[in-house]
Biopython code that builds the backbone (N, CA, C, O; Angstrom):
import numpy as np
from Bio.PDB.StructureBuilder import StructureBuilder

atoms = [
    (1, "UNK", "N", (-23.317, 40.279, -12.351)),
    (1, "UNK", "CA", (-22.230, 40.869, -11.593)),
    (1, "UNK", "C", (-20.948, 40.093, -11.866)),
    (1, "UNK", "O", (-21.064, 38.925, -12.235)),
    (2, "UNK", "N", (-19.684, 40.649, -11.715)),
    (2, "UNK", "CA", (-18.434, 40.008, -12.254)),
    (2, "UNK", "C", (-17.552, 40.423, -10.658)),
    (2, "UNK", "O", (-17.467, 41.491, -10.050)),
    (3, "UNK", "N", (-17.061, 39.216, -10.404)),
    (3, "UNK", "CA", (-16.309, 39.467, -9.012)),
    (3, "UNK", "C", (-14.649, 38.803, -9.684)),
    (3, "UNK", "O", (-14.236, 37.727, -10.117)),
    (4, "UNK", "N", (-13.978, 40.483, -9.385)),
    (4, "UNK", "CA", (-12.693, 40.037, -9.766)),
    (4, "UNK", "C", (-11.857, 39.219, -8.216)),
    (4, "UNK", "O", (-11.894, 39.800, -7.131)),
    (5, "UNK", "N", (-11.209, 37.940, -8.375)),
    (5, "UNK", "CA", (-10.617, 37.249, -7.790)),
    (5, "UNK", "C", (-9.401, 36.740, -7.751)),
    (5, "UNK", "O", (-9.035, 35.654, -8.202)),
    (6, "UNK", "N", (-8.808, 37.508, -7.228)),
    (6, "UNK", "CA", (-7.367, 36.924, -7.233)),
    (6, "UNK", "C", (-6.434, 36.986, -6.440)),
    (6, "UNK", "O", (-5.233, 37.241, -6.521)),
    (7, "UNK", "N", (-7.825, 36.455, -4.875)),
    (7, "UNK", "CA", (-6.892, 35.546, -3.968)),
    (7, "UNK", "C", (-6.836, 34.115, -3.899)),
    (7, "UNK", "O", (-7.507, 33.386, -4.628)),
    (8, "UNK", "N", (-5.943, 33.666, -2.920)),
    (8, "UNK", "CA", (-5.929, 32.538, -3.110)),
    (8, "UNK", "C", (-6.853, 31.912, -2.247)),
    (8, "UNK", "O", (-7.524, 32.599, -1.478)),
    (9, "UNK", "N", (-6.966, 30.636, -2.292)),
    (9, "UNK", "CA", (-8.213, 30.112, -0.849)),
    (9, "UNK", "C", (-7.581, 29.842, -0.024)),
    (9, "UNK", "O", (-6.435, 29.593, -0.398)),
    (10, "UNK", "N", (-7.799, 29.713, 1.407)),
    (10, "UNK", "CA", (-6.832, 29.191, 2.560)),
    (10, "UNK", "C", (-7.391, 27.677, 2.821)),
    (10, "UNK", "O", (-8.569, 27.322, 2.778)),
    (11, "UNK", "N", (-6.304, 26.919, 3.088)),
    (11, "UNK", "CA", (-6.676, 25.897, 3.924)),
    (11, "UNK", "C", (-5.769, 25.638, 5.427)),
    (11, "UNK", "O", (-4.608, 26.037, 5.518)),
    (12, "UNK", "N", (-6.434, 24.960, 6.508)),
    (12, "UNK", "CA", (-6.154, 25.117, 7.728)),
    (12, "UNK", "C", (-6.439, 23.608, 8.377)),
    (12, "UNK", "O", (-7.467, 22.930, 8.358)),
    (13, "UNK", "N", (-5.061, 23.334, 8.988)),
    (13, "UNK", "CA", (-5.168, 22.055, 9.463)),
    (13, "UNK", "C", (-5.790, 21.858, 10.656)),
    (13, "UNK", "O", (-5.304, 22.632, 11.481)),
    (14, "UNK", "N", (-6.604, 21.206, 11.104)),
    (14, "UNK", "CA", (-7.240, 20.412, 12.395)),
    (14, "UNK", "C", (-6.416, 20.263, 13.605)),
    (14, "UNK", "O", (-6.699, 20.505, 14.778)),
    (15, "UNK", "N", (-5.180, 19.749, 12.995)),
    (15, "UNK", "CA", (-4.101, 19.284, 13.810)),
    (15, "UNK", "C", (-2.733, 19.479, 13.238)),
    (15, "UNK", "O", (-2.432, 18.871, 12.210)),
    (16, "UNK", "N", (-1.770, 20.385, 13.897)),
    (16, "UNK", "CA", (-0.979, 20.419, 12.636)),
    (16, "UNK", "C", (0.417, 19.519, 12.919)),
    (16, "UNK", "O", (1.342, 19.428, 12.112)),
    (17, "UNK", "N", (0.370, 18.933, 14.118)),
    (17, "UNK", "CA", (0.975, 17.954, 14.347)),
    (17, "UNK", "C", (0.734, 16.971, 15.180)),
    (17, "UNK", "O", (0.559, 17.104, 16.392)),
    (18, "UNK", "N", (0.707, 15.546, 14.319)),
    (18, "UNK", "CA", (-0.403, 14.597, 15.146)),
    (18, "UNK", "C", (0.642, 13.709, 14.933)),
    (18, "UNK", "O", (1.607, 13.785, 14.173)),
    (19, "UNK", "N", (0.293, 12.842, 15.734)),
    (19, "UNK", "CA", (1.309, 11.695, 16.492)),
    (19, "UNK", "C", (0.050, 10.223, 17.055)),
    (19, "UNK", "O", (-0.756, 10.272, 17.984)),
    (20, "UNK", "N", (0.322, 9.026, 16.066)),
    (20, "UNK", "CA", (-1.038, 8.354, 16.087)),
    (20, "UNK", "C", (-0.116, 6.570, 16.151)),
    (20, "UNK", "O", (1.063, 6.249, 15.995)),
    (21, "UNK", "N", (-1.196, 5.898, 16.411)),
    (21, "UNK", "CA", (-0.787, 4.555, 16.860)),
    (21, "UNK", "C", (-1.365, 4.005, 15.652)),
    (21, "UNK", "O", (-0.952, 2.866, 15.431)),
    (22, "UNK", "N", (-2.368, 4.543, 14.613)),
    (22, "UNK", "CA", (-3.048, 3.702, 14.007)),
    (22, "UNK", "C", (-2.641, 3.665, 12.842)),
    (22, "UNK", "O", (-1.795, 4.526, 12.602)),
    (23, "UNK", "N", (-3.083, 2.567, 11.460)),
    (23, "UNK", "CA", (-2.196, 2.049, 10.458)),
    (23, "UNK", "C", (-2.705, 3.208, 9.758)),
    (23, "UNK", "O", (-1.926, 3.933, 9.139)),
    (24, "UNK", "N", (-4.184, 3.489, 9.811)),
    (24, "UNK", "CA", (-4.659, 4.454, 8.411)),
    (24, "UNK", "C", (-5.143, 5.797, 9.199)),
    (24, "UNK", "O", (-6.226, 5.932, 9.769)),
    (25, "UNK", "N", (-4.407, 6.475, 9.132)),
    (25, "UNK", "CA", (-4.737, 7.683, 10.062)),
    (25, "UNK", "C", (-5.743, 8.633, 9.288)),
    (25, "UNK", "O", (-5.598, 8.515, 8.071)),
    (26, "UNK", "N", (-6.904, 9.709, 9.723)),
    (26, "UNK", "CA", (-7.347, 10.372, 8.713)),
    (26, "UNK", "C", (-6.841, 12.061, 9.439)),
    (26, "UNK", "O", (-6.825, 12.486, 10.594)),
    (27, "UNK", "N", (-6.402, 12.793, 7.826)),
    (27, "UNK", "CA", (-5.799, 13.850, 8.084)),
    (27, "UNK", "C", (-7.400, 15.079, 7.927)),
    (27, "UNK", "O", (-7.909, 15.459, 6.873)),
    (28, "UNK", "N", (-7.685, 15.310, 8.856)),
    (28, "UNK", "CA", (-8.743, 16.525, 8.779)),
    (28, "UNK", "C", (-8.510, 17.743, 8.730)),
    (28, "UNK", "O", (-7.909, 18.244, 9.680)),
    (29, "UNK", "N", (-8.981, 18.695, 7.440)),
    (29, "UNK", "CA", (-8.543, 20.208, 7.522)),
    (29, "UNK", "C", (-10.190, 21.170, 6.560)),
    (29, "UNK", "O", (-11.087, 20.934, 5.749)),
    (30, "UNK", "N", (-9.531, 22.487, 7.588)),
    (30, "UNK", "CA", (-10.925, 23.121, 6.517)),
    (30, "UNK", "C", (-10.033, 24.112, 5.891)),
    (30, "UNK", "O", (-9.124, 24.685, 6.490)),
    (31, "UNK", "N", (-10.434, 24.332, 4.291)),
    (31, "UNK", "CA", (-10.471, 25.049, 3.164)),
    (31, "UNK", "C", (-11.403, 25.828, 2.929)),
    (31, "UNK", "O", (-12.471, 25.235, 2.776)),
    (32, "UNK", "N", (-11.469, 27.215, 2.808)),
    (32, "UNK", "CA", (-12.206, 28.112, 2.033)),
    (32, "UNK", "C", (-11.692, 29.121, 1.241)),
    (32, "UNK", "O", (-10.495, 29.309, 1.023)),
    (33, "UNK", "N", (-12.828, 29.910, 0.720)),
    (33, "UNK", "CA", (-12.451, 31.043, -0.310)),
    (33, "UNK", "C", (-13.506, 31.852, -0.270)),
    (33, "UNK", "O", (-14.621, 31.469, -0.624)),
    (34, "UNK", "N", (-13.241, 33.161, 0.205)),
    (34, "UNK", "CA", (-14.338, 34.151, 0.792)),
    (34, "UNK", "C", (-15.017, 34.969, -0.930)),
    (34, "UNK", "O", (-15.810, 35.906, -0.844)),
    (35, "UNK", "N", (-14.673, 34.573, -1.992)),
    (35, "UNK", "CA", (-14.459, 35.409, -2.645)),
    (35, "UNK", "C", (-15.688, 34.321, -4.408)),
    (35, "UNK", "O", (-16.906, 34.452, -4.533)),
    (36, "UNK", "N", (-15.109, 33.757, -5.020)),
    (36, "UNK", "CA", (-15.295, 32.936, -5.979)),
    (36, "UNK", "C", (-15.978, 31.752, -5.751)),
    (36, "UNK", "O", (-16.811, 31.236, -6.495)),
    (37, "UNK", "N", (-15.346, 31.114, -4.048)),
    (37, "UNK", "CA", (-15.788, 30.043, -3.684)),
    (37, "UNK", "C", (-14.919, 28.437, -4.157)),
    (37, "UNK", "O", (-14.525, 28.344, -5.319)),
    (38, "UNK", "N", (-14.736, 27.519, -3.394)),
    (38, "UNK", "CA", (-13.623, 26.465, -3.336)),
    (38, "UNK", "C", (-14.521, 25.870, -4.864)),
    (38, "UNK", "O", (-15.707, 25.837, -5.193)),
    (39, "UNK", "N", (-13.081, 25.415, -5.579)),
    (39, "UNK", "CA", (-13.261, 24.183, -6.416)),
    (39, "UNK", "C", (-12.830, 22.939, -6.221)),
    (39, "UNK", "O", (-13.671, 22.040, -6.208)),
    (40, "UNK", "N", (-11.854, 22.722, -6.086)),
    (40, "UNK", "CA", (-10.705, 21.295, -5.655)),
    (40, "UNK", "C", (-10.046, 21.657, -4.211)),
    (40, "UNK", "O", (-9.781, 22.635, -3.512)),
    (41, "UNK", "N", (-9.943, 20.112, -4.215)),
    (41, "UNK", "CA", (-9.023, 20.233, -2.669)),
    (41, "UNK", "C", (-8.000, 19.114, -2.879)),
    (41, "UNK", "O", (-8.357, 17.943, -3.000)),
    (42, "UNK", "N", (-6.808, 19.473, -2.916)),
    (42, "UNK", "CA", (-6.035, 18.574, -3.256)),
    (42, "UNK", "C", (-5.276, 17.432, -2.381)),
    (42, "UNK", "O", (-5.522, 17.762, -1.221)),
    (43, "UNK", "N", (-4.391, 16.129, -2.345)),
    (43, "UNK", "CA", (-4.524, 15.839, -1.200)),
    (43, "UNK", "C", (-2.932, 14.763, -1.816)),
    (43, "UNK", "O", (-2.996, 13.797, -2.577)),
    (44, "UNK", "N", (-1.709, 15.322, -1.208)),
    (44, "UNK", "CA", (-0.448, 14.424, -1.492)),
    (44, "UNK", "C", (-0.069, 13.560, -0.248)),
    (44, "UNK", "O", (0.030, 14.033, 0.884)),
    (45, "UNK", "N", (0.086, 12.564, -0.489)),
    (45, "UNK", "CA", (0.915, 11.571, 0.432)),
    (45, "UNK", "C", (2.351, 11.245, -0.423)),
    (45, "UNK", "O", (2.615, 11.147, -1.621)),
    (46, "UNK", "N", (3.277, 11.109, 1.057)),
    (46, "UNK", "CA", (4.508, 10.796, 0.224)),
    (46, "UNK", "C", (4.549, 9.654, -0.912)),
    (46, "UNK", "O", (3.988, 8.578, -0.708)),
    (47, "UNK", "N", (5.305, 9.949, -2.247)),
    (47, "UNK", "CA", (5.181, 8.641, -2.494)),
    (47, "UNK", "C", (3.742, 8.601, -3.245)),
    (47, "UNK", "O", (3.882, 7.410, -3.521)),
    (48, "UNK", "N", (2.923, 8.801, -3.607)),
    (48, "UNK", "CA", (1.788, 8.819, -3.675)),
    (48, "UNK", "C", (1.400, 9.585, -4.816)),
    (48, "UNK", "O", (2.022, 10.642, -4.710)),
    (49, "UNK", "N", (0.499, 9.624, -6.152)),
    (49, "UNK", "CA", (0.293, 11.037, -6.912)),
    (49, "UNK", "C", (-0.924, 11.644, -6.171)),
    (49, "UNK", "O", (-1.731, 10.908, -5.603)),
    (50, "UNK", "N", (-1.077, 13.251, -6.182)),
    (50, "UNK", "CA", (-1.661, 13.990, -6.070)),
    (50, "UNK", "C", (-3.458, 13.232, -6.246)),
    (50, "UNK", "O", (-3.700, 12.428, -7.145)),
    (51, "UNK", "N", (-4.284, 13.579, -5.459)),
    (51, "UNK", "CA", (-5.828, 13.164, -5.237)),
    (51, "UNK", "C", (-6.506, 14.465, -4.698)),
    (51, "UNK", "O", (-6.075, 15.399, -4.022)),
    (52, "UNK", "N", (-8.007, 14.116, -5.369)),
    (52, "UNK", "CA", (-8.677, 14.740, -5.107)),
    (52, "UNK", "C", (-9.346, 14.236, -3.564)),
    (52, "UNK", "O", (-9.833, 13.129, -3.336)),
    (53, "UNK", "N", (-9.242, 15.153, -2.791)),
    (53, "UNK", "CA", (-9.916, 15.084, -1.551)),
    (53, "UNK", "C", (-10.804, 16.717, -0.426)),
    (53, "UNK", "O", (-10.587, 17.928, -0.395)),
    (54, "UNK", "N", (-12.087, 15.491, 0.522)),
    (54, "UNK", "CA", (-12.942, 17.104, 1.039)),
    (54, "UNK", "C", (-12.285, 16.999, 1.727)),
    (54, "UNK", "O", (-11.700, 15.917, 1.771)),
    (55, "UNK", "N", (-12.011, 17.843, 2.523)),
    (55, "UNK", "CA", (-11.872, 18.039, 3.872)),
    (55, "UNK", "C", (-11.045, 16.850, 4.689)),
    (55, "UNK", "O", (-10.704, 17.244, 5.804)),
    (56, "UNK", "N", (-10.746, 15.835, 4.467)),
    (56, "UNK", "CA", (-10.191, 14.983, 5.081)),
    (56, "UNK", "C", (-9.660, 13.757, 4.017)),
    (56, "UNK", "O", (-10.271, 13.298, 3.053)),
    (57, "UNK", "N", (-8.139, 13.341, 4.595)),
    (57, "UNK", "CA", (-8.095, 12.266, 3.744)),
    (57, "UNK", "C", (-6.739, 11.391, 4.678)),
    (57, "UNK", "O", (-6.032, 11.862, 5.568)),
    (58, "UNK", "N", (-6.719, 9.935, 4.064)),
    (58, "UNK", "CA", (-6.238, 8.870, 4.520)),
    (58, "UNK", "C", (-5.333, 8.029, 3.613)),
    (58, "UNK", "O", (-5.639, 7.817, 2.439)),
    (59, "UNK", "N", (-4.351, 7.611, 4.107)),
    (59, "UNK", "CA", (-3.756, 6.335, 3.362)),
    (59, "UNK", "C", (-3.660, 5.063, 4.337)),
    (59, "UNK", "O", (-3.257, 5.197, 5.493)),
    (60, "UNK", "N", (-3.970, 4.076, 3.919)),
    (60, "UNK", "CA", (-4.582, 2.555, 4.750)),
    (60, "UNK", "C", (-3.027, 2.093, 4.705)),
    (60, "UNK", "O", (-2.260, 2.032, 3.744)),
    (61, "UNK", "N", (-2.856, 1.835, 5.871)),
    (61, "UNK", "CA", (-1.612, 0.423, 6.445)),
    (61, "UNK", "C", (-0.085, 1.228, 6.417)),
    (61, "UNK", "O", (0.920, 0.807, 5.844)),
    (62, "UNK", "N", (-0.201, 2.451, 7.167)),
    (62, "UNK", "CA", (1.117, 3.177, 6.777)),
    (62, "UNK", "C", (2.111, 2.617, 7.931)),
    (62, "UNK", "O", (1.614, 2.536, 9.054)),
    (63, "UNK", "N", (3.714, 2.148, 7.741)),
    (63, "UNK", "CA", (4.051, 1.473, 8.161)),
    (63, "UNK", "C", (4.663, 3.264, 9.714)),
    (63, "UNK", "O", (4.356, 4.444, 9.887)),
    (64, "UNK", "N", (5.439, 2.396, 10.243)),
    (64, "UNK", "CA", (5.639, 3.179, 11.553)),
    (64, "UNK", "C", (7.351, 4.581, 11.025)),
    (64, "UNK", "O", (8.568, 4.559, 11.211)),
    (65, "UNK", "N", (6.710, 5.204, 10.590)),
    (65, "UNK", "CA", (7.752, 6.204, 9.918)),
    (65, "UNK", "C", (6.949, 7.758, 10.279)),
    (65, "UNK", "O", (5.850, 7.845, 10.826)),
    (66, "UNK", "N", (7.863, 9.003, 9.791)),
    (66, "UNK", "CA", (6.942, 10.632, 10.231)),
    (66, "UNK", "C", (6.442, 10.445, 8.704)),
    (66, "UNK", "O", (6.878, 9.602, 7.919)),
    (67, "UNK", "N", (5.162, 11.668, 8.375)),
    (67, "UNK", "CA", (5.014, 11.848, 7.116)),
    (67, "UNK", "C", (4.911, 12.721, 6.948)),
    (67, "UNK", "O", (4.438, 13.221, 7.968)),
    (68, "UNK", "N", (5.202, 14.244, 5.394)),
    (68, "UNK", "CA", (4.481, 14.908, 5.353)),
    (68, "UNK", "C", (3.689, 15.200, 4.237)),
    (68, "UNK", "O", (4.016, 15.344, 3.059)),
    (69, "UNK", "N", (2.423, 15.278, 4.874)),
    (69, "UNK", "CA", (1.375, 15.180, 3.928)),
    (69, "UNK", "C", (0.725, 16.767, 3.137)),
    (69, "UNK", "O", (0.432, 17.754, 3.813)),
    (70, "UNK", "N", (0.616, 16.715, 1.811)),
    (70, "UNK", "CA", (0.896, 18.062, 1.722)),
    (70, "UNK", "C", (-0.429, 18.403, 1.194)),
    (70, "UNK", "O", (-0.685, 17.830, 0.135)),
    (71, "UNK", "N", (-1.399, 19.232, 1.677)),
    (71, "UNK", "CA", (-2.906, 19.421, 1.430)),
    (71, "UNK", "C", (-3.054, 20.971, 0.530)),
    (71, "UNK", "O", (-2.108, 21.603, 1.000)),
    (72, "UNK", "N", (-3.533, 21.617, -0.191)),
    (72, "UNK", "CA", (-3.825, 22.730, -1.046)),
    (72, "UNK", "C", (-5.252, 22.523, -1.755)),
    (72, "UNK", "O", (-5.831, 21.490, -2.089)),
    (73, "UNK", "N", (-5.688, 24.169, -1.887)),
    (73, "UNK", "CA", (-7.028, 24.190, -2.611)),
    (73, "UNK", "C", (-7.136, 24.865, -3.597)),
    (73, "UNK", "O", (-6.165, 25.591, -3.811)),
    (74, "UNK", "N", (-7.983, 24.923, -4.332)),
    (74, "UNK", "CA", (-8.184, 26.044, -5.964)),
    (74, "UNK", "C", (-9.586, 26.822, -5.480)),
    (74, "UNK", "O", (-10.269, 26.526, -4.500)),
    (75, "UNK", "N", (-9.728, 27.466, -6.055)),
    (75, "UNK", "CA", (-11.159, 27.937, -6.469)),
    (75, "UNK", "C", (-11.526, 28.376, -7.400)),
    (75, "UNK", "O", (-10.628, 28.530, -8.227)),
    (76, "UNK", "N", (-12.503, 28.688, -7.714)),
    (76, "UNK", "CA", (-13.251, 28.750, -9.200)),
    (76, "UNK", "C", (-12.822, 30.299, -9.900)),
    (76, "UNK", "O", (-13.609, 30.695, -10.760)),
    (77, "UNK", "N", (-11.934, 30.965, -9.666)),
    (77, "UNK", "CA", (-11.534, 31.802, -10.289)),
    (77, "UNK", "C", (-10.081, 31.166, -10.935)),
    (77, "UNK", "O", (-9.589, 31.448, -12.028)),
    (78, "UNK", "N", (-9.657, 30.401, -10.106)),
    (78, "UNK", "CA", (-8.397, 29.361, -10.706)),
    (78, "UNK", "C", (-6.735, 29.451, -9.906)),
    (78, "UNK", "O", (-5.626, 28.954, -10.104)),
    (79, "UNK", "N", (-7.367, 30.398, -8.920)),
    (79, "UNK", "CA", (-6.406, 30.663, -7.641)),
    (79, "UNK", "C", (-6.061, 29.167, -7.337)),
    (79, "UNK", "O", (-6.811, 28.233, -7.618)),
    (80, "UNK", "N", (-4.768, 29.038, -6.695)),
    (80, "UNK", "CA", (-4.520, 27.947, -6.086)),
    (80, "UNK", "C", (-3.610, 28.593, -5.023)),
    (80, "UNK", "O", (-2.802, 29.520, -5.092)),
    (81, "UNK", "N", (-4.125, 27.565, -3.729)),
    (81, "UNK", "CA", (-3.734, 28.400, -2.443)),
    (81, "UNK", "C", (-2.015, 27.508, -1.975)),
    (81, "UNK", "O", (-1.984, 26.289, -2.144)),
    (82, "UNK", "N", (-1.072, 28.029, -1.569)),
    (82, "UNK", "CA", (0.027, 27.316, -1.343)),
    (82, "UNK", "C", (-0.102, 26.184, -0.355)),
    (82, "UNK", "O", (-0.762, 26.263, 0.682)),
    (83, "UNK", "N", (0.448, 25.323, -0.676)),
    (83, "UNK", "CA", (0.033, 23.661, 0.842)),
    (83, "UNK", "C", (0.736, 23.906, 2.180)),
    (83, "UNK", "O", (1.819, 24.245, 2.658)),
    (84, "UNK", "N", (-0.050, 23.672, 2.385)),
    (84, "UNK", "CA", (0.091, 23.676, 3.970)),
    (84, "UNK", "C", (0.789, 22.019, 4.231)),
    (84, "UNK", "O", (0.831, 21.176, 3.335)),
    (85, "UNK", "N", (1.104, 21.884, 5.098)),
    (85, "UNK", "CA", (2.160, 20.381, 5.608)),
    (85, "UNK", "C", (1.840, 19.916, 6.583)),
    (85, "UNK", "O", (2.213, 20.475, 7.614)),
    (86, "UNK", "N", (0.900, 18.526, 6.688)),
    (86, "UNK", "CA", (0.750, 18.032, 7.574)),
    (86, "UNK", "C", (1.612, 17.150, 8.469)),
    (86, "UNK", "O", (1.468, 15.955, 8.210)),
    (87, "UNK", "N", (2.534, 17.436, 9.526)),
    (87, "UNK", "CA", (3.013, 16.592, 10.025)),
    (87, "UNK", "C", (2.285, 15.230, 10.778)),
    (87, "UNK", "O", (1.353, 15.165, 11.579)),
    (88, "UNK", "N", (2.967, 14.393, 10.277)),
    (88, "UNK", "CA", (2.366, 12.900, 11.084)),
    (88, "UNK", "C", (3.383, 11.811, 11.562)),
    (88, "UNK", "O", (4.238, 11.356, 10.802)),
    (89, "UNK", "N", (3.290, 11.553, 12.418)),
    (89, "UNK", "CA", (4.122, 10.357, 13.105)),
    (89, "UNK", "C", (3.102, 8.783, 12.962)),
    (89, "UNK", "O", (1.877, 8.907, 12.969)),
    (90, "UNK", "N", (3.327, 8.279, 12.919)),
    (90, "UNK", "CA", (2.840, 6.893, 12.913)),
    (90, "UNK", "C", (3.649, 5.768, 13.980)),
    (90, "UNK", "O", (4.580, 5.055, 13.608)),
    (91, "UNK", "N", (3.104, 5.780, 15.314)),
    (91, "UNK", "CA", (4.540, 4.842, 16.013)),
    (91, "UNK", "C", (3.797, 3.804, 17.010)),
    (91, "UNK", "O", (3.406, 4.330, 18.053)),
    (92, "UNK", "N", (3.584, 2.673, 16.895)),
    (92, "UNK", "CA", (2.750, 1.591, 17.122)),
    (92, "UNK", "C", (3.675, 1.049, 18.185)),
    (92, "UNK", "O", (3.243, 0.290, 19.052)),
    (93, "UNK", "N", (5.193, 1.500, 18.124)),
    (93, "UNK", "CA", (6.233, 0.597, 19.480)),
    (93, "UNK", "C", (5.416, 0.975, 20.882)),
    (93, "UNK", "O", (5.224, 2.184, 21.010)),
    (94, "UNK", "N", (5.038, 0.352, 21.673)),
    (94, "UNK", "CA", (5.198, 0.525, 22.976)),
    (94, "UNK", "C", (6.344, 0.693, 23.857)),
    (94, "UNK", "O", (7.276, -0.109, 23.803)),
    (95, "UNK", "N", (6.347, 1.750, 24.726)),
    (95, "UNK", "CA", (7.121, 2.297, 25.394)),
    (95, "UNK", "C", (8.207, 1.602, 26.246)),
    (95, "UNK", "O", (7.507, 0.629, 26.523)),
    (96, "UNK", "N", (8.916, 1.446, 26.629)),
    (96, "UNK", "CA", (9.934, 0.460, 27.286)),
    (96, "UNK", "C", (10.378, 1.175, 28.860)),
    (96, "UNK", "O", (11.119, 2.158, 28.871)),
    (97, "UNK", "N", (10.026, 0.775, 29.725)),
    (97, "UNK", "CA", (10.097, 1.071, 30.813)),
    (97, "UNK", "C", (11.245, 0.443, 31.736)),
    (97, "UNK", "O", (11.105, -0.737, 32.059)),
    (98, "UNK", "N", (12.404, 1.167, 32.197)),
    (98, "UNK", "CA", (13.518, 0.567, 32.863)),
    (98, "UNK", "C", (13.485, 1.262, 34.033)),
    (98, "UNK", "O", (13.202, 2.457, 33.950)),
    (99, "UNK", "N", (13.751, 0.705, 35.308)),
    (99, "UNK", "CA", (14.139, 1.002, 36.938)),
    (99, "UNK", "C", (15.189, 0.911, 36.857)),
    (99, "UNK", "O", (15.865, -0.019, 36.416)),
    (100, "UNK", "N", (15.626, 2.372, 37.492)),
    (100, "UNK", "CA", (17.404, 2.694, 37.295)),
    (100, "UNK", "C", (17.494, 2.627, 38.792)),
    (100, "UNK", "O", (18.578, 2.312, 39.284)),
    (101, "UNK", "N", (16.203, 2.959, 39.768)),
    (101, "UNK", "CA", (17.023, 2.837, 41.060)),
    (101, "UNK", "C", (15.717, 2.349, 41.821)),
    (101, "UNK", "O", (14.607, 2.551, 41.328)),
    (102, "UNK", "N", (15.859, 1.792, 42.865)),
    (102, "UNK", "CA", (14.821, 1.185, 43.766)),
    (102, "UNK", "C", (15.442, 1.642, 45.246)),
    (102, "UNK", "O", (16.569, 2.057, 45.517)),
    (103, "UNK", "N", (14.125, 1.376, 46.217)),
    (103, "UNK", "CA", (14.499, 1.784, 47.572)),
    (103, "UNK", "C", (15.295, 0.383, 48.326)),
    (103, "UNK", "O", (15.213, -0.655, 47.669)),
    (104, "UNK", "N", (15.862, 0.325, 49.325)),
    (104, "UNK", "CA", (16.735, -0.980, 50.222)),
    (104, "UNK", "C", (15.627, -1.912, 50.305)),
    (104, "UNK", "O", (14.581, -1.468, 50.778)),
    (105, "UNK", "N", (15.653, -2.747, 50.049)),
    (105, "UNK", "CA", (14.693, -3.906, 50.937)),
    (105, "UNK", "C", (14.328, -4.146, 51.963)),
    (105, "UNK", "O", (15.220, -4.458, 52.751)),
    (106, "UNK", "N", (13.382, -4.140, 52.319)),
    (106, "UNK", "CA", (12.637, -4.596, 53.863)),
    (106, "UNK", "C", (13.457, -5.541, 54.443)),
    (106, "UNK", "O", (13.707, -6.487, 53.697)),
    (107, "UNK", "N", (13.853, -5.573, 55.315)),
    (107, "UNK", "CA", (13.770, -7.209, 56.039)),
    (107, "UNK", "C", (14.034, -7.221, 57.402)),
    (107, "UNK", "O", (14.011, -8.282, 58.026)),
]
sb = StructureBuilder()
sb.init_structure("model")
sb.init_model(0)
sb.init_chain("A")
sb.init_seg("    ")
for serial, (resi, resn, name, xyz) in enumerate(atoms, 1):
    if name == "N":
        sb.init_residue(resn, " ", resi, " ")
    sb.init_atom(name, np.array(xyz, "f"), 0.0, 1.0, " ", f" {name:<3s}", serial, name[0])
structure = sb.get_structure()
């Protein structure tokens, strides 16, 4: 049998905007292709060349900046699906708490 294919595969983020305290965050998403079936899953960090990655991927010790991380898939007919954009924050500051007004004092 010959299955003509020529869509693309989807991929779909977990979270499509995450906001994290930690140095190596992992970006989780699912990819498919109803049709040919997934080959590659691709996986960009800024700054970074293009990697092969499943379903999830990471960069170790990212300093406290947003990122966007740009994820896409192929499949075996040779479709490649457009990237989707992971937004990420990375912000390790703790919050700063100021009293602008208080009640009179007891006395």
């Amino acid at each position: 049998a010959i299955i003509h294919d020529d869509e693309d595969p989807s991929v779909v983020l977990q979270i499509p905007v995450m906001a994290t305290n930690v140095a190596a965050p992992v970006v989780n998403f699912v990819a498919g292709d109803r049709l040919s079936g997934l080959d590659k899953m691709f996986c960009e960090w800024p700054g970074q060349a293009v990697q092969d990655c499943r379903f999830a991927t990471s960069n170790g010790n990212l300093a406290e900046n947003r990122y966007l991380v740009k994820i896409s898939a192929s499949d075996k007919a040779g479709n490649v699906s457009d990237p989707v954009l992971q937004d990420l924050i990375v912000d390790r500051t703790a919050p700063v708490i100021t009293i602008l007004n208080s009640p009179p004092l007891l006395g």
